[in-house]
ROLUM-280632 format. One line per field, with one value per residue: chain; z, y, x of N, C-alpha, C in turn. Coordinates in steps of 0.1 Angstrom, whole numbers, plus 5000, padded with zeros to 4 digits. Example, Ala and Ser with C-alpha at 12.3 -4.5 7.8 and 13.67 -1.06 7.14 Angstrom:
chain (A, A) .
n.pz (5078, 5071) .
n.py (4943, 4978) .
n.px (5132, 5128) .
ca.pz (5078, 5071) .
ca.py (4955, 4989) .
ca.px (5123, 5137) .
c.pz (5078, 5079) .
c.py (4967, 5000) .
c.px (5132, 5129) .
END
This chain:
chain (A, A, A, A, A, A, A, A, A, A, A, A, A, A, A, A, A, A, A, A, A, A, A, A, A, A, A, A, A, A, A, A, A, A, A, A, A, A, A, A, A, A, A, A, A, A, A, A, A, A, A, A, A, A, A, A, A, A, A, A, A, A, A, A, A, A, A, A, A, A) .
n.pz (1668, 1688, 1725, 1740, 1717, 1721, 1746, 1747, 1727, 1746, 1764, 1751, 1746, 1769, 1778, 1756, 1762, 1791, 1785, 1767, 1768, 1753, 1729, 1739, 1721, 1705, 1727, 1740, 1719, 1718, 1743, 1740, 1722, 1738, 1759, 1740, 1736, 1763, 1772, 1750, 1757, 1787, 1778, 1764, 1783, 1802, 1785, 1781, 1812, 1810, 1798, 1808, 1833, 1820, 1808, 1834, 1846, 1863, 1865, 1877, 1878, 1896, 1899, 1897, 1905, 1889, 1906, 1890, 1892, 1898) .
n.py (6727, 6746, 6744, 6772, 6785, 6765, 6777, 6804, 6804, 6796, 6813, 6834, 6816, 6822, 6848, 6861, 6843, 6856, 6884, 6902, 6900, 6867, 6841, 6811, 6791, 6801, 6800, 6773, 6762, 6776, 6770, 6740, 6736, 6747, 6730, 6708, 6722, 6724, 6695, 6690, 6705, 6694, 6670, 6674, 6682, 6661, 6649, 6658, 6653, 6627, 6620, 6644, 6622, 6601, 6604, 6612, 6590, 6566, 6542, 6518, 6519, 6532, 6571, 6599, 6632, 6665, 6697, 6718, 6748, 6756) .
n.px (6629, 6649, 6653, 6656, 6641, 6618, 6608, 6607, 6590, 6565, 6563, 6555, 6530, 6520, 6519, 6499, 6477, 6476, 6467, 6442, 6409, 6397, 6386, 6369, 6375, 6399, 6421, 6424, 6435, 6457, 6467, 6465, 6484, 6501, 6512, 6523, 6544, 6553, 6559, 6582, 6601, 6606, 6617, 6637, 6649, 6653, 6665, 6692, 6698, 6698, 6722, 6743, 6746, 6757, 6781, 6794, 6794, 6813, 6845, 6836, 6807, 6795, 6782, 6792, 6780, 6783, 6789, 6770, 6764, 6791) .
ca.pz (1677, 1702, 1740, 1735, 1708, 1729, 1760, 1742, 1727, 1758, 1769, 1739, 1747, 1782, 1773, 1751, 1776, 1799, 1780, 1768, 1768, 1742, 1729, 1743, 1708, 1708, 1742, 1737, 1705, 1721, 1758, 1738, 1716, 1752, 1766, 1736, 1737, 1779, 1768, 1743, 1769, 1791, 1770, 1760, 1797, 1805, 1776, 1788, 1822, 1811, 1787, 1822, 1839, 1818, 1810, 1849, 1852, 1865, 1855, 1889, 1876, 1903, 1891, 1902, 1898, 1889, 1908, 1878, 1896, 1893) .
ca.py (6738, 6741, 6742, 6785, 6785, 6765, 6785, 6817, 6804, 6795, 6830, 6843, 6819, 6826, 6863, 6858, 6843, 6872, 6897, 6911, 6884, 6861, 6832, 6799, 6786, 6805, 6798, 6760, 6758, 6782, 6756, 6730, 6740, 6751, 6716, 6702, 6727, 6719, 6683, 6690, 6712, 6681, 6661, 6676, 6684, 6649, 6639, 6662, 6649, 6616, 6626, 6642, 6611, 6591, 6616, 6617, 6577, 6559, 6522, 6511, 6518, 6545, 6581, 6616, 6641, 6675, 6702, 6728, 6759, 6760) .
ca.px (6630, 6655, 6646, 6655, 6631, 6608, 6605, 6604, 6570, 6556, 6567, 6545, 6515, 6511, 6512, 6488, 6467, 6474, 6462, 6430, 6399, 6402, 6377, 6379, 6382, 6413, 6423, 6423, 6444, 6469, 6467, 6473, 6504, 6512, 6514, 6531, 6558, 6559, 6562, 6590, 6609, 6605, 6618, 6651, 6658, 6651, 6677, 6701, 6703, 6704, 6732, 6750, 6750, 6762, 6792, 6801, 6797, 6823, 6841, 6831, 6793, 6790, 6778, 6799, 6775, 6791, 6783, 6767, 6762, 6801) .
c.pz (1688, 1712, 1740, 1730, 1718, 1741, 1754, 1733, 1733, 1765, 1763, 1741, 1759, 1783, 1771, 1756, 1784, 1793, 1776, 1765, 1754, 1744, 1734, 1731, 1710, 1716, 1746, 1731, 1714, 1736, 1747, 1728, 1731, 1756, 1754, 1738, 1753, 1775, 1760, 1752, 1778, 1789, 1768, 1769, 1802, 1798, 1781, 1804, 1821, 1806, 1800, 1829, 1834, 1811, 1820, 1853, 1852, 1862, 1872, 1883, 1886, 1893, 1901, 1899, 1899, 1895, 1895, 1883, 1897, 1910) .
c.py (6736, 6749, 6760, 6792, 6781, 6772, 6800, 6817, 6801, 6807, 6835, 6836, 6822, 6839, 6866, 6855, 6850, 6879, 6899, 6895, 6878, 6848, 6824, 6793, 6785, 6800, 6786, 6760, 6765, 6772, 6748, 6728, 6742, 6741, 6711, 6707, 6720, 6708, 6680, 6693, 6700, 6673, 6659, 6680, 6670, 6640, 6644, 6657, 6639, 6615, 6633, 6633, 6602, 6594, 6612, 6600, 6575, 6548, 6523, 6511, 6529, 6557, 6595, 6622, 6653, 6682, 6715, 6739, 6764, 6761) .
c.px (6640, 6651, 6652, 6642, 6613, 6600, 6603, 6589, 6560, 6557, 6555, 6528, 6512, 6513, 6503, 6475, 6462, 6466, 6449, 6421, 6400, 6391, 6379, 6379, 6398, 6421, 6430, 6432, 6459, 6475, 6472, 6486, 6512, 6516, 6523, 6545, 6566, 6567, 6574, 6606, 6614, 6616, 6635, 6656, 6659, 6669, 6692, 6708, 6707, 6725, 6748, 6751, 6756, 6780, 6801, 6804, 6814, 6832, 6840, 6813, 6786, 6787, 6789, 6794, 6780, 6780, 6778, 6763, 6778, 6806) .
END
């Protein structure tokens, strides 16, 4: 899934959530997909930044972080 993909199904379960009462059976299963996807999300932002810093490094071993808001 990419991090797109993922956030657009955490979109869909906390919708889901929102909306009309729903079992906690249900409830659960759709929470905890929710948390893995978080965890996924996470994950690939995590890699990403590293992936930016090591980009922007320096040969001194310093780091330049770009500004990304442009």
């Amino acid at each position: 899934m990419t991090l797109d993909e993922t956030l657009a199904r955490l979109d869909e379960i906390v919708a889901r959530l929102d909306e009309e009462p729903i079992d906690l059976s249900a409830a659960l299963e759709l929470f905890e997909e929710g948390v893995g996807h978080l965890r996924a999300a996470a994950g690939t932002l995590a890699e990403a930044e590293a992936r930016v810093k090591r980009l922007t490094e320096l040969a001194d071993g310093s780091f330049e972080l770009e500004d990304l808001d442009g």
